[in-house]
C-alpha positions in Angstrom: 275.2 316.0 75.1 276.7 317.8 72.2 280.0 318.0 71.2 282.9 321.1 71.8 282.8 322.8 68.2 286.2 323.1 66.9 288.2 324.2 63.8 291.0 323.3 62.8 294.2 325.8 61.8 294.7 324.7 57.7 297.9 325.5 56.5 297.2 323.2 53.4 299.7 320.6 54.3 299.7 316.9 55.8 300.3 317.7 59.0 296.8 319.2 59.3 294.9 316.8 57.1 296.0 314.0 58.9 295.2 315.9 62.5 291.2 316.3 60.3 291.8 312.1 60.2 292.8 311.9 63.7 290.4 314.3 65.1 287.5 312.9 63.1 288.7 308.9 64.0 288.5 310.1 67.6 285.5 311.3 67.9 285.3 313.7 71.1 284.5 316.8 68.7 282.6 318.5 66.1 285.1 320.2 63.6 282.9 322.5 61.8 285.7 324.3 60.0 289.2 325.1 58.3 290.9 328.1 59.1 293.7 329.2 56.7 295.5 332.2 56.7 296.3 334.5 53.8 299.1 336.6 52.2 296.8 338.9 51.1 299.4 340.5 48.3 299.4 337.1 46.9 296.4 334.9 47.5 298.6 332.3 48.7 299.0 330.4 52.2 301.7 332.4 53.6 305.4 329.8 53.8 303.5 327.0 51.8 303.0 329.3 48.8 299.7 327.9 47.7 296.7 329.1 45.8 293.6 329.9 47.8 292.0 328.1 44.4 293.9 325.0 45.5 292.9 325.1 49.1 289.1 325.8 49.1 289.1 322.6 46.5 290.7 321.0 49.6 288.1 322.1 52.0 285.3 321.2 49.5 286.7 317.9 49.7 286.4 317.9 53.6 282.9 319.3 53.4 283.9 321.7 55.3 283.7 325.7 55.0 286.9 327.5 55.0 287.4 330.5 57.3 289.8 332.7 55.5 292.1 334.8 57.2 293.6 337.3 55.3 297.2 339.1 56.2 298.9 342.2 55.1 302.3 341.7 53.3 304.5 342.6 55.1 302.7 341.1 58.8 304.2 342.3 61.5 303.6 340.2 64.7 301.2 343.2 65.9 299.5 342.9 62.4 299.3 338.9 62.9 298.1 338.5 66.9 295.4 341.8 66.0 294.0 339.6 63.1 294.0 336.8 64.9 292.3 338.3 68.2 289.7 338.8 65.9 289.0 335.9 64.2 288.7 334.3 67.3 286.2 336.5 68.9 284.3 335.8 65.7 284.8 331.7 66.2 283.6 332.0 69.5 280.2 334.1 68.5 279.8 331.0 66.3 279.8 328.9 69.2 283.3 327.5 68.8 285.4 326.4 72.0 288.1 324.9 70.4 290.8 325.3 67.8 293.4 322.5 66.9 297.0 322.7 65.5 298.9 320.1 63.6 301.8 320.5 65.6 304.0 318.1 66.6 306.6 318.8 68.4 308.2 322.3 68.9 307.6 323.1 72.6 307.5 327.1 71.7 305.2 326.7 69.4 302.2 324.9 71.7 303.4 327.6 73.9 302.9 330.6 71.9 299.7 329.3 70.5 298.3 328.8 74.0 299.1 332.0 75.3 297.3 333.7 72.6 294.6 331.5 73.4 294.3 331.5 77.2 291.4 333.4 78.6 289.8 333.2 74.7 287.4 330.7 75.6 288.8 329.1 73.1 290.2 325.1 74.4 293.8 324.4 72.1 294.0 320.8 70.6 296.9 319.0 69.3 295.9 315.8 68.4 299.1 314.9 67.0 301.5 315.8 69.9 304.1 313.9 70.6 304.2 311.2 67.8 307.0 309.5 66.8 307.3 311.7 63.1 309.2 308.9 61.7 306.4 306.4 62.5 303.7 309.2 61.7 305.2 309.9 58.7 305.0 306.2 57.5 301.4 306.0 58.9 300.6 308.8 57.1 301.3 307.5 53.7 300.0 304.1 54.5 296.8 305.5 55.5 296.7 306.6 51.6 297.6 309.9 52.6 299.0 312.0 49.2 301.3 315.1 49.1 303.8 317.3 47.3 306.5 319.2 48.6 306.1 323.0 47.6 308.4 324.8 49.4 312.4 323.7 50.8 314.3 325.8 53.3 317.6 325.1 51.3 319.9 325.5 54.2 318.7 322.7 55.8 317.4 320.2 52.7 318.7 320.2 49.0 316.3 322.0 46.5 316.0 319.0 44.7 313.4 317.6 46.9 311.1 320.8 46.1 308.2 319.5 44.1 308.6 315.8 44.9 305.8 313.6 46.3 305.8 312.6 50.2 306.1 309.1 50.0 308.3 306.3 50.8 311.2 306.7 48.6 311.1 310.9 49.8 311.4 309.3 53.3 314.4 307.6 52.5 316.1 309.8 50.6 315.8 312.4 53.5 319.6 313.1 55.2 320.0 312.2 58.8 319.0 315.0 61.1 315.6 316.3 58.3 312.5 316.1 60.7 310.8 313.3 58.3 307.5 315.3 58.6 309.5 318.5 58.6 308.3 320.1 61.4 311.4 322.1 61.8 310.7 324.3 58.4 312.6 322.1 56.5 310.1 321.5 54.2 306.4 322.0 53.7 303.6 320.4 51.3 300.4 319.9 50.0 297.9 317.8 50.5 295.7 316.3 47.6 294.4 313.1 48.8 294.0 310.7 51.5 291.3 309.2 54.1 290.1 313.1 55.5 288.9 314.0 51.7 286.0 312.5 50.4 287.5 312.7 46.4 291.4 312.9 45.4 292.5 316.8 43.9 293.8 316.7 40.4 296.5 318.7 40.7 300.1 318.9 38.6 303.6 321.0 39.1 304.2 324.6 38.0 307.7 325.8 37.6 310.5 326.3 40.6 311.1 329.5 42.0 314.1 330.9 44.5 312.5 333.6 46.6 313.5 334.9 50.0 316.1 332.6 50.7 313.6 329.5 50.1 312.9 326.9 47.4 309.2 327.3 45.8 307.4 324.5 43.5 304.3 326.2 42.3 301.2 323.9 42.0 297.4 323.9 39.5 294.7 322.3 39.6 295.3 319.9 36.2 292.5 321.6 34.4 294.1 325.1 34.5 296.4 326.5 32.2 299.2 329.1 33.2 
């Protein structure tokens, strides 16, 4: 019997490449794509601010097509769920029945996403729900996993970690009450290596922007000038 086909929501960070590792390491389906949405005014994944370039590398190294889902700037939440009606009616003419988050915890979150789901035909996955992030976070890295910060909500973690590398020594300079995997906004990232890509991205920092009230660390591939 074949497997439920699923894709997987890529914002370009760890959370989802390690949900790739957990979902592949388990076994119960076929991911047979990314999905990645779009600020279409700037070619960039909307909040983690990076370059579509950078991203389809990172689904290359997944072997794995990209579905690219492009957004207006500014979306309104009409703009998004319309979009996003639609690429699901278009997963599910390519036989998909399942789509998977890497959320972790935020209860309104799993909610919204399965309301906008429910009666899609469309089964929502989270195969990271409910971990320990302080454990995952570790487990992540030790699994090889390799990421950079690009983007700090200042009001909740200094700008000074903008830019840095997730590993151990990130982890332990984190204040008490940071999510250690940041899954309250406090920080997001990019994800250039690890166990789910089948080659490491060659990638190096841009400069540091402030823009709408959050800290930005722009990031190349090494063999680009700009």
């Amino acid at each position: 019997m074949s497997k439920p086909r699923l894709i997987l929501s890529w914002s370009s960070g760890k959370d989802c490449a390690f949900a790739l590792h957990a979902l592949r390491r388990e076994g119960r389906y076929d991911v047979v794509g990314l999905a990645t949405t779009f600020n279409s005014a700037f070619d960039r994944v909307a909040m983690h601010a990076v370059r579509r370039e950078l991203v389809e590398a990172q689904a290359a190294a997944t072997g794995l097509p990209l579905w690219r889902i492009d957004l207006p700037w500014p979306c309104s939440n009409e703009d998004y769920e319309r979009i996003m009606t639609g690429f699901v009616a278009e997963a599910r003419a390519a036989g998909v029945t399942a789509m998977a988050f890497g959320d972790l915890f935020l209860e309104d979150v799993r909610a919204y996403r399965e309301k906008n789901l429910a009666g899609t035909g469309m089964e929502p996955v989270f195969p990271l729900w409910g971990r320990d992030t302080s454990l995952l976070a570790r487990e992540m890295i030790a699994a090889g996993l390799e990421a950079r910060v690009t983007c700090v909500d200042p009001r909740q973690l200094d700008p000074s970690f903008a830019g840095r590398a997730f590993d151990a020594a990130f982890l332990d300079d984190l204040p008490g009450g940071v999510d250690p995997c940041g899954e309250r906004g406090e920080f997001h990232s990019f994800c250039h290596a690890g166990p789910m890509f089948d080659r490491p991205l060659a990638i190096r920092l841009g400069h540091t922007v402030t823009r709408d009230g959050f800290v930005f660390t722009d990031l190349l591939a090494a063999d680009v000038e700009r």
